[in-house]
N, C-alpha and C positions, 0 to 999 in steps of 0.2 A: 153542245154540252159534252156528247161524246166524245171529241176530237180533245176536248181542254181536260179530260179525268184522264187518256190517254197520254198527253204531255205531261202530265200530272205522273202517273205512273209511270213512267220513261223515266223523268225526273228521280223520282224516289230510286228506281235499280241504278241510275250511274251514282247517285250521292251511297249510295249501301258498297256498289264496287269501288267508289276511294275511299272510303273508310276502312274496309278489308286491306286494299292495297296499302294506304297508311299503316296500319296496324303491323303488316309484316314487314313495312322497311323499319316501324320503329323497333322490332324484335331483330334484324339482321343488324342493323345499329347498335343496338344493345350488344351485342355478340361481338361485332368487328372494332366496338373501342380499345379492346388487345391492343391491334394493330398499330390504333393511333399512339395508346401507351408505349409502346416498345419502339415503333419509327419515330415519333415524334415528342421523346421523354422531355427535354427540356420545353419545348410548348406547354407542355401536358403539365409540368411542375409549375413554371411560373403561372398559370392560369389557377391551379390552386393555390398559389401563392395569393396572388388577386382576388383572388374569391370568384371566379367568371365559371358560371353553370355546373355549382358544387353540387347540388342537390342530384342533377340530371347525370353529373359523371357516377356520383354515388350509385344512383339505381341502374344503371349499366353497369358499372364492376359489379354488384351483387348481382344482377342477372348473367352474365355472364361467369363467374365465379359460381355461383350453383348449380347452373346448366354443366359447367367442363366437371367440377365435384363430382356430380351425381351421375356422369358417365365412367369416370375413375371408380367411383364409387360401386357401380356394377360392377365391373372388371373383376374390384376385389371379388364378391360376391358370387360370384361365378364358378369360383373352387366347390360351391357347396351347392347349392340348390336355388331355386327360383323364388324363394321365399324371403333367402340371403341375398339375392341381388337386389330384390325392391327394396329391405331394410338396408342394407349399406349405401344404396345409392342416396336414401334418404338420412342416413346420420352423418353420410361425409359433410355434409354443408351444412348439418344444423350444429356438426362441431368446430367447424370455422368460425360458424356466426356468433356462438354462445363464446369461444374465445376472444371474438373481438369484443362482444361485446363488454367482456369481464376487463378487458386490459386497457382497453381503447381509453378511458378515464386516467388511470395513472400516467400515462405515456405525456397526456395534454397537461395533466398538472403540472410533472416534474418541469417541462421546457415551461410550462409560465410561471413556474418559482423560479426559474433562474433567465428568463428577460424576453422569453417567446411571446409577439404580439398573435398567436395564431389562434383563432377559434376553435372550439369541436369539434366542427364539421371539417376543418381542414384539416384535424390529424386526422379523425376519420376515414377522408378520402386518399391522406398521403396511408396510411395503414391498409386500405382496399390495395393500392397499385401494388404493394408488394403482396397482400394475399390474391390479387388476379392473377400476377405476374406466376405464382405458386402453381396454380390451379390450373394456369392454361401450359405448366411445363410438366404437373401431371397428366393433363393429356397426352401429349406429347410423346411420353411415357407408355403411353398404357398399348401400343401393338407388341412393347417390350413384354410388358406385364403377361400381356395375352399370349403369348408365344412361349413365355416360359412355365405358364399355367396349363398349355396343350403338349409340352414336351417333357413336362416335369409330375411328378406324384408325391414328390416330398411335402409334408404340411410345415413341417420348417422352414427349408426353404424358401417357399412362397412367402411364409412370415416374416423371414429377414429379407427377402430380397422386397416387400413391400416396405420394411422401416429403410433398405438404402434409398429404395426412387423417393420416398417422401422427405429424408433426407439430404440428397442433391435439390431436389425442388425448394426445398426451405431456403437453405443456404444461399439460391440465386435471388429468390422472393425477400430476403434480408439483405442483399447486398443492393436490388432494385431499391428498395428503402430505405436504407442507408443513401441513396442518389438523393432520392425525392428529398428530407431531409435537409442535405447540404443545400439542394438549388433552392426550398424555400425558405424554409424557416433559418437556419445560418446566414442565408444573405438576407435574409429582410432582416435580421438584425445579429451583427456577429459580436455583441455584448453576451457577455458568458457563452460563447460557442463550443468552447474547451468540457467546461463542465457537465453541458446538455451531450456531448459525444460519451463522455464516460457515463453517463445515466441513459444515452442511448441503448449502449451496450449492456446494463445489469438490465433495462428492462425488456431487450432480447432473449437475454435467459429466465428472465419470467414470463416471457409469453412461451417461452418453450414447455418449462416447467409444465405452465397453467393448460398448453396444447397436449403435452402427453396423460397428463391427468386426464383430460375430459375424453380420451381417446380408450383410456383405458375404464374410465365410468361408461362409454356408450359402447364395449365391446361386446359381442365379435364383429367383427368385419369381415371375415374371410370364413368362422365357422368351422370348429376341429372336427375332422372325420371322424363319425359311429356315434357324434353327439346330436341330440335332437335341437332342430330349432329353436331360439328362443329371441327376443329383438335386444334385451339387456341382459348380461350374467347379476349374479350377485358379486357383491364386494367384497374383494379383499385380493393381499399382494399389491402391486404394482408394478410399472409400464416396464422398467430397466431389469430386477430381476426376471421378469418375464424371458425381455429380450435375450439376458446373460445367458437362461437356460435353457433357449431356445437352440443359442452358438451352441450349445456343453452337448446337446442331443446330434447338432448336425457335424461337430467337428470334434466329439470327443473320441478318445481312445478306443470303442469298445465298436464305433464307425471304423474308425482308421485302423485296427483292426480285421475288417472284414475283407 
């Protein structure tokens, strides 16, 4: 009897150590489907074209997409306090999410008013590849970021040279999707292709629109020096005149002056 509770428990710690083991290759998995997006885009497109394991790509673009976020998302946070690094690292990704989730609806209707066989889930996941595609080139980013946060004291500065790297990041993360796009939905049916590229495009500039809004509802992110913590400001202004008078303090006359 002794001998059989001991096989017994033998049993139980190797079944608990693959399950652990499972558990981290599916979280390094999660993490390295970048890889497969970026080496192997065209696989990667027609399989969401096909519908093959939408579900399972989905929850690795978002795990991955949050995990690279919320280390950018320190970075920002890092000008200010320790308080700003866990609240930024926590609103960069829940402002990704809350943008897709706002946009992600219009993008699938327009392409199936004009002849898209694609489901939800598949603009969905063609909409992830270009916000992973974003997320893992602000990483990418972010020893820039860091280096000029340890060499620099300017609070402007830091503010625009965070709206450039988000910037270039976007622009690649939209031209990523703009791919996916043509390889699935264009060829699986290029009846209105013409017209789904120019509604591509306005509803580019509305997810931008709808991204800077929600950036500027869940600010600070970086946190102005001599001001006290807070996780939301109140409202009011917006994201561009911000920006404009951000340039007017760092490269205006009374600078260029000095």
């Amino acid at each position: 009897m002794f001998k059989g509770c001991c096989k017994a428990g033998h049993y139980t710690i190797v079944v608990s150590e693959s399950v652990i083991c499972k558990e981290k290759a599916d979280t390094m998995g999660h993490l390295t489907i970048v890889e497969t997006i970026l080496r192997h885009r065209a696989d990667f497109f027609a399989e969401i074209r096909d519908q093959i394991g939408l579900q399972q790509k989905i929850i690795a673009m978002m795990i991955s997409s949050f995990v690279f976020l919320a280390i950018y998302g320190a970075v920002m946070g890092a000008s200010n306090s320790l308080q700003q690094v866990i609240s930024s690292a926590l609103k960069l990704p829940v402002l990704f999410l809350v943008t897709l989730i706002i946009c992600s609806p219009s993008l699938y209707f327009f392409n199936l008013l004009f002849g898209s066989r694609q489901t939800l889930l598949q603009s969905i996941a063609l909409i992830l590849t270009g916000m992973t595609t974003t997320s893992v080139l602000l990483l990418s980013l972010a020893p820039i970021t860091l280096f000029f946060l340890t060499t620099s004291s300017g609070y402007q500065f830091f503010k625009l040279l965070n709206v450039a790297v988000f910037a270039i990041a976007a622009v690649c993360g939209v031209m990523f999707l703009r791919q996916g796009f043509q390889a699935s939905v264009d060829t699986d049916n290029p009846e209105g292709a013409s017209t789904r590229r120019t509604l591509f495009i306005l509803w580019i500039v509305l997810y931008g629109f709808v991204g800077t809004q929600m950036a500027w509802t869940l600010r600070p992110f970086l946190g102005a020096p001599g001001e006290p913590f807070v996780i939301v400001r109140q409202t009011g202004g917006n994201f561009y005149t911000n920006v404009i008078d951000s340039a007017g303090d760092l490269f205006g006359p009374e600078r260029g002056g000095r």
